[in-house]
C-alpha positions as CSV (number, residue, x, y, z in Angstrom):
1,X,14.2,-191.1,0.3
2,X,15.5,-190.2,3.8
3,X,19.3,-188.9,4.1
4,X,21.4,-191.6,6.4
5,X,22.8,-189.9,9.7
6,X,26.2,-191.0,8.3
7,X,25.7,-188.6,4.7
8,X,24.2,-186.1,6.9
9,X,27.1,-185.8,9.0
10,X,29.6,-186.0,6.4
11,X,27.0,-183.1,4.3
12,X,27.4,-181.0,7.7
13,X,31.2,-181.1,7.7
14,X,31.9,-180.2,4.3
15,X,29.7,-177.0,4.3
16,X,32.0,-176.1,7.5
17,X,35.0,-177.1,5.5
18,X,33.9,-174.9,2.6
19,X,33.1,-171.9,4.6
20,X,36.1,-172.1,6.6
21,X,38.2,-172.4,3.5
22,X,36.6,-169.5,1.6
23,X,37.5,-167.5,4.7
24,X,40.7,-168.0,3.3
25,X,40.4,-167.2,-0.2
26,X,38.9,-163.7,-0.4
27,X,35.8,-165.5,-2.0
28,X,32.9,-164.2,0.3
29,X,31.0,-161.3,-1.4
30,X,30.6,-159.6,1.6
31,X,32.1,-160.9,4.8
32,X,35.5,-160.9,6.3
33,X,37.8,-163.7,6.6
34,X,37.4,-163.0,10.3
35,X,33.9,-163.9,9.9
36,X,33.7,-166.3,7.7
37,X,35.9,-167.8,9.9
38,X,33.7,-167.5,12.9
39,X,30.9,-168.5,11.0
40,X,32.8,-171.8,10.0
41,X,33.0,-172.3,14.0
42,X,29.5,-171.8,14.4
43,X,29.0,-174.2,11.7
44,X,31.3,-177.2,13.0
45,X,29.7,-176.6,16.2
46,X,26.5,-177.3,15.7
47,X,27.5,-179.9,13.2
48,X,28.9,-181.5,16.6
49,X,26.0,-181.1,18.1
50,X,24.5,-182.9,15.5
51,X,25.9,-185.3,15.2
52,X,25.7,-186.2,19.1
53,X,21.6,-186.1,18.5
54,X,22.0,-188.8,15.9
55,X,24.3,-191.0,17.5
56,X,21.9,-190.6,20.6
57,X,18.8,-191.3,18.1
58,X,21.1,-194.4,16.8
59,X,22.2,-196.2,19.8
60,X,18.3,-195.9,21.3
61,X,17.4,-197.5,18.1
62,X,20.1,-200.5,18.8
63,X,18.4,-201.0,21.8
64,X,15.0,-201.2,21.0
């Protein structure tokens, strides 16, 4: 069953959420909190990005 764009969204944010929280934490088995922070970044970023591609996808769809 296909993921909505809306659970997919909200899926992406979390795992950025949870990395840059670990970064935090000392949890990481190898990496910093420097780059576990930077890799949170990376993460919300192209959760943005995303995000931007489904809404795109969604308002083409309202048109059609």
């Amino acid at each position: 069953m296909p993921q909505s764009t809306h659970n997919r969204s909200a899926e992406l944010h979390n795992l950025a959420e949870h990395i840059h929280d670990t970064a935090g934490h000392d949890k990481a088995d190898h990496l910093t909190p420097h780059e576990l922070t930077k890799q949170a970044e990376e993460h919300s970023k192209k959760t943005h990005e995303r995000e931007e591609v489904l809404a795109a996808k969604v308002a083409k769809r309202s048109k059609a």
